[in-house]
N, C-alpha and C positions, 0 to 999 in steps of 0.2 A: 292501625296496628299492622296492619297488613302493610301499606308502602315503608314501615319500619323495617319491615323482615327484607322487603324486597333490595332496602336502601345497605343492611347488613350486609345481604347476600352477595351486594356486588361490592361495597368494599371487602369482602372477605374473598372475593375471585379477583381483584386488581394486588391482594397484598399476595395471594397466594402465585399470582401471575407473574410477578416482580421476581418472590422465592425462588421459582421454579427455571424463570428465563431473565436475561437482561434486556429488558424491555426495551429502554430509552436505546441501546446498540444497535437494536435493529428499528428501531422506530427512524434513529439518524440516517442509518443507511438507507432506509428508503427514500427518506428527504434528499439525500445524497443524490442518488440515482434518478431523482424525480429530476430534481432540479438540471444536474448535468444534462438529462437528454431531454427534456422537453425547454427551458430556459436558457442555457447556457449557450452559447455559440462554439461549434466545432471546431476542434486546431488538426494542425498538421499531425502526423505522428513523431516529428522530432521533434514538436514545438514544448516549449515548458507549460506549467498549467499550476494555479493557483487555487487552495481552500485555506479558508482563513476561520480560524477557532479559537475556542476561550479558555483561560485556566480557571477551570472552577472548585469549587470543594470537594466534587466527588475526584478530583483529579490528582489532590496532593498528595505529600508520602504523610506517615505518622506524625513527622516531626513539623506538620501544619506549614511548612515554607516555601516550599517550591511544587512542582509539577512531580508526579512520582516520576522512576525511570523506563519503568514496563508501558504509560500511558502512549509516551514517545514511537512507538510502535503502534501500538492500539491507532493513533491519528493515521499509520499509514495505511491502513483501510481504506478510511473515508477520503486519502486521497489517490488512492490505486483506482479504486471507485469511478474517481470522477473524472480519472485522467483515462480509465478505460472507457466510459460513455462517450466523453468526447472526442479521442482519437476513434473510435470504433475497433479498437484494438479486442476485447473482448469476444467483441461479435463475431468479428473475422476470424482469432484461435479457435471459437467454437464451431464455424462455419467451415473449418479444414480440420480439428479434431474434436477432444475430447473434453478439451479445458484449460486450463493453468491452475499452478498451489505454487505457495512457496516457500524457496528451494533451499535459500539461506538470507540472514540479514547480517547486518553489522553497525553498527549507529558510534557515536562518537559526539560526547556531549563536551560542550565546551563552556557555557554559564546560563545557569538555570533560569528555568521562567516562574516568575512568583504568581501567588493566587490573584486572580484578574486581573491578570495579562493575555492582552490579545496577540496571536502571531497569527501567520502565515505558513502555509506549507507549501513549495514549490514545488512541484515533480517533472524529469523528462528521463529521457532512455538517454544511456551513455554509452551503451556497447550491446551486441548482441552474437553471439554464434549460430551453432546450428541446433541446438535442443532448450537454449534459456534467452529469456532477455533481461538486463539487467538497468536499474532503475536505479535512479538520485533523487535524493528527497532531500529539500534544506528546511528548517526550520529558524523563520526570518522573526524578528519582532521589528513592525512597520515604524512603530517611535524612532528606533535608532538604526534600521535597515543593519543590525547585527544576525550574522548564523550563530542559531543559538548551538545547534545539534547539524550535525551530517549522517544523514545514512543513506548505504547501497544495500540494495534487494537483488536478489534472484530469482528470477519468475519462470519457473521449469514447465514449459508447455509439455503437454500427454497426448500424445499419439500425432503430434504434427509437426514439421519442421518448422523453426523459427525464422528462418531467413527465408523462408517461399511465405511466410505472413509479412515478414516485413516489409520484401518484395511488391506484394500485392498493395498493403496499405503505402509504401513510396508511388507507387504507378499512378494508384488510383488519385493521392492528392487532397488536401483542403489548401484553399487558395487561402492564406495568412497574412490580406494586407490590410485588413480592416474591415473587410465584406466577408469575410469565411464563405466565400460559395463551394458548396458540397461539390465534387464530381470533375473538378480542376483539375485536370493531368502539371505535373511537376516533373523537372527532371530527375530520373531518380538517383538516389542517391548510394555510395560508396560504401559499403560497411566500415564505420571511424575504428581509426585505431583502438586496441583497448588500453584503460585509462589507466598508469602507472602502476596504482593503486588496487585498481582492481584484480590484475596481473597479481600483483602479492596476495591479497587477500584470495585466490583460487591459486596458488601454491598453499597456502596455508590451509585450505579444508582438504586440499589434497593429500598432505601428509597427517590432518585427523581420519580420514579417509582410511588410509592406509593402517593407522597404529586402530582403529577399531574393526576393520577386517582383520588384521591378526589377533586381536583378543578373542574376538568371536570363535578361532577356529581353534583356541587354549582349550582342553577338557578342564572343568572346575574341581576342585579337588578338598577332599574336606579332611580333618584332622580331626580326631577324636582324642580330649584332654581326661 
């Protein structure tokens, strides 16, 4: 009787556990992170970096067919994740400030992934300034090496400069010929042009920017009918 109650008590603490948090999200991401830094071999910081996932049922939209559109995001976690363990980019923003969040995204689907489908998510940095670094994400399916999805991120570093990180992490190096040896000085590299694209899409929050500081500074005004 008794390992009945005990056997309730804990399914009633794992449904209640589920309710309360999303489990499996952070259960991946620990995997995530396990794997990246203890398993994985370290890349350069401009080098591209690979997690590869599955479409599953908890993944799709209503209409049972494809991958929902908000999941497409959700994946760039687990691959921010794993791209920060292994450049050591993470470590470094916290080791000169406060952190990273981010700043904006943008994605751009272009033919959906059906339920069990396996893809890939590629990530590298493609430009950076002085307060963000900004990040490409493709989303590949290995069958037909098709981009399903493209998105750019903006990863708004707090309280540190982004180019004395990136600075640091070019200096210091991972040797990217097949051996990744840790501590390999590289020449460092050029801040790259920024990418057409990206240029348009930061005119464009720039002028959301702007039309919601001036609403903000509109007194509200109410009408009595």
């Amino acid at each position: 009787m008794l390992a009945c109650w005990l056997l309730a008590g804990a399914l009633g603490a794992v449904v209640l556990l589920y309710a309360l948090v999303e489990v499996h999200y952070f259960l991946r991401m620990f995997v995530t992170v396990l794997l990246a830094r203890f398993c994985k071999k370290p890349v350069h910081i401009l080098d591209e970096t690979t997690i590869y996932g599955l479409c599953t049922t908890t993944d799709v939209d209503t209409l049972l067919y494809h991958m929902n559109n908000a999941r497409y995001l959700r994946e760039l976690d687990f691959a921010r994740a794993d791209f920060y363990e292994r450049t050591s980019l993470y470590r470094e923003i916290c080791s000169q400030g406060k952190g990273v969040v981010q700043g904006a995204a943008t994605i751009r689907y272009r033919r959906y992934l059906k339920p069990f489908s396996i893809y890939m998510v590629k990530s590298k940095i493609i430009y950076w300034d002085d307060k963000s670094i900004f990040m490409e994400h493709k989303f590949i399916t290995p069958r037909d090496d098709f981009v399903r999805a493209i998105a750019i991120c903006r990863q708004r570093l707090l309280d540190c400069n982004a180019e004395t990180v990136m600075a640091a992490l070019l200096e210091r190096g991972v040797k990217n010929n097949g051996t990744n040896d840790v501590g390999v000085t590289q020449v460092t590299h050029v801040r790259p042009q920024i990418p057409p694209e990206v240029a348009r899409w930061l005119e464009s929050n720039e002028i959301s920017s702007a039309t919601l500081r001036a609403t903000d500074n509109v007194p509200v005004v109410t009408t009595n009918f």
